[in-house]
N, C-alpha and C positions, 0 to 999 in steps of 0.2 A: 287848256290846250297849249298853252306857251310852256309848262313843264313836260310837255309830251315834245315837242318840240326841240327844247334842250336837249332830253333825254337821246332824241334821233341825233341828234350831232353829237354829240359824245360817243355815241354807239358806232358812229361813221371814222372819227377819229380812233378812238381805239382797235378797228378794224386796217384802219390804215399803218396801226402802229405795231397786227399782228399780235395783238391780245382779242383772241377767238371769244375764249369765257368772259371776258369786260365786256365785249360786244353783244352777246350774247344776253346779256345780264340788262345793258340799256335797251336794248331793243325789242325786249318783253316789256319794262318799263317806259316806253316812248306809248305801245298800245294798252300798257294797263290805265296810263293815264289817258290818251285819248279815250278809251272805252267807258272811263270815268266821266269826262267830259259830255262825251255825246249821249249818256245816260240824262244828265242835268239838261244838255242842250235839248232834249229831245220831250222833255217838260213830263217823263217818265214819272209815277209817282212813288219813288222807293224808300226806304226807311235807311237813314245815313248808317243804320249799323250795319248794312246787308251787304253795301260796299269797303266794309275796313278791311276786307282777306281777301286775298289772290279769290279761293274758292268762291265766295259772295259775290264778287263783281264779275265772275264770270259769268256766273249762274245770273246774275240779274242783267247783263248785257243779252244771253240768249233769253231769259221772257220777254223782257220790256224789247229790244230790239229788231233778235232774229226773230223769233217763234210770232213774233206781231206783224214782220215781210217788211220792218224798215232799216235791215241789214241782213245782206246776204250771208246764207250757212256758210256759205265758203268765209267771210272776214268771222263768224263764229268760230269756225273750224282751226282757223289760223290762229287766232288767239291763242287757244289751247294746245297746239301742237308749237309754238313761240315758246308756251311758258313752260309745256314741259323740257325744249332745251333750254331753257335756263334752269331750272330745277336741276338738270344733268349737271348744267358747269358751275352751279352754285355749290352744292352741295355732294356731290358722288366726289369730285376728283378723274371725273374724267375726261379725258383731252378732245376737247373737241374741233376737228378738221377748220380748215379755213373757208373751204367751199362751205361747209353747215352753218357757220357763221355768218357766210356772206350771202346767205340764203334768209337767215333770221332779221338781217339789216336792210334787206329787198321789199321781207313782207311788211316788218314794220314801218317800214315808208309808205308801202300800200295803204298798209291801216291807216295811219294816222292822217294821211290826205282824204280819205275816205269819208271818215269819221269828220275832218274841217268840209269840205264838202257838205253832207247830207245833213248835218246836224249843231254847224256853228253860224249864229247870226252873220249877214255881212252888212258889212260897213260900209258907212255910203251915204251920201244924197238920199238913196231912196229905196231905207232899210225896208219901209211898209209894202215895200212890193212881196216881201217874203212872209207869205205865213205861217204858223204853227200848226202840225196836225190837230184837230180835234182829240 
């Protein structure tokens, strides 16, 4: 969770700095890796090769996650509508607005709070009050 984290402030700086596609780019990567994260936090049981590609870790965030009701379609949804603007400003060359940016660096602060929420131990005096789904 602390590389999804970095990830969200670099996305915020470079949004600051008026680089759309840099931001654009962390802030698919703040919620790839949260979603990686709360996969592991959430004691899922997946096979490490199923999250090494964009496509796998999506795909296994909606079984193990959404499609189980311990993340909402709407943070599934975002996910994938994140990565495909990044996908745009990665790879097209297309110029992406600053509002669409500042939109990408909104949700993924959503997600990644989300995600530390529902699915990261907390730390503490009195971690055993939190259990693990079954």
């Amino acid at each position: 969770m602390e590389k999804a984290s970095r990830a969200l402030s670099s996305a915020r700086l470079l949004l600051g700095d008026g680089d759309a596609e840099g931001a654009c780019n962390r802030a698919y990567y703040a919620m790839f890796d949260a979603a990686h994260a709360a996969l592991l936090g959430s004691g899922a049981l997946i096979n490490a090769a199923e999250t090494r590609t964009h496509g796998g870790l999506i795909g296994a965030f909606g079984r193990h996650l959404v499609k189980t009701g311990r993340a909402s379609r709407e943070l599934g949804r975002v996910l994938n509508e994140v990565e495909g603007v990044r996908r745009l400003a990665d790879y097209t060359g297309e110029k992406i607005d600053h509002a669409k940016a500042e939109w990408t660096v909104v949700q993924a602060a959503g997600f990644v709070e989300a995600m530390k929420t529902q699915f990261m131990p907390v730390s503490g005096a009195n971690d055993s009050s939190r259990k693990a789904d079954p």
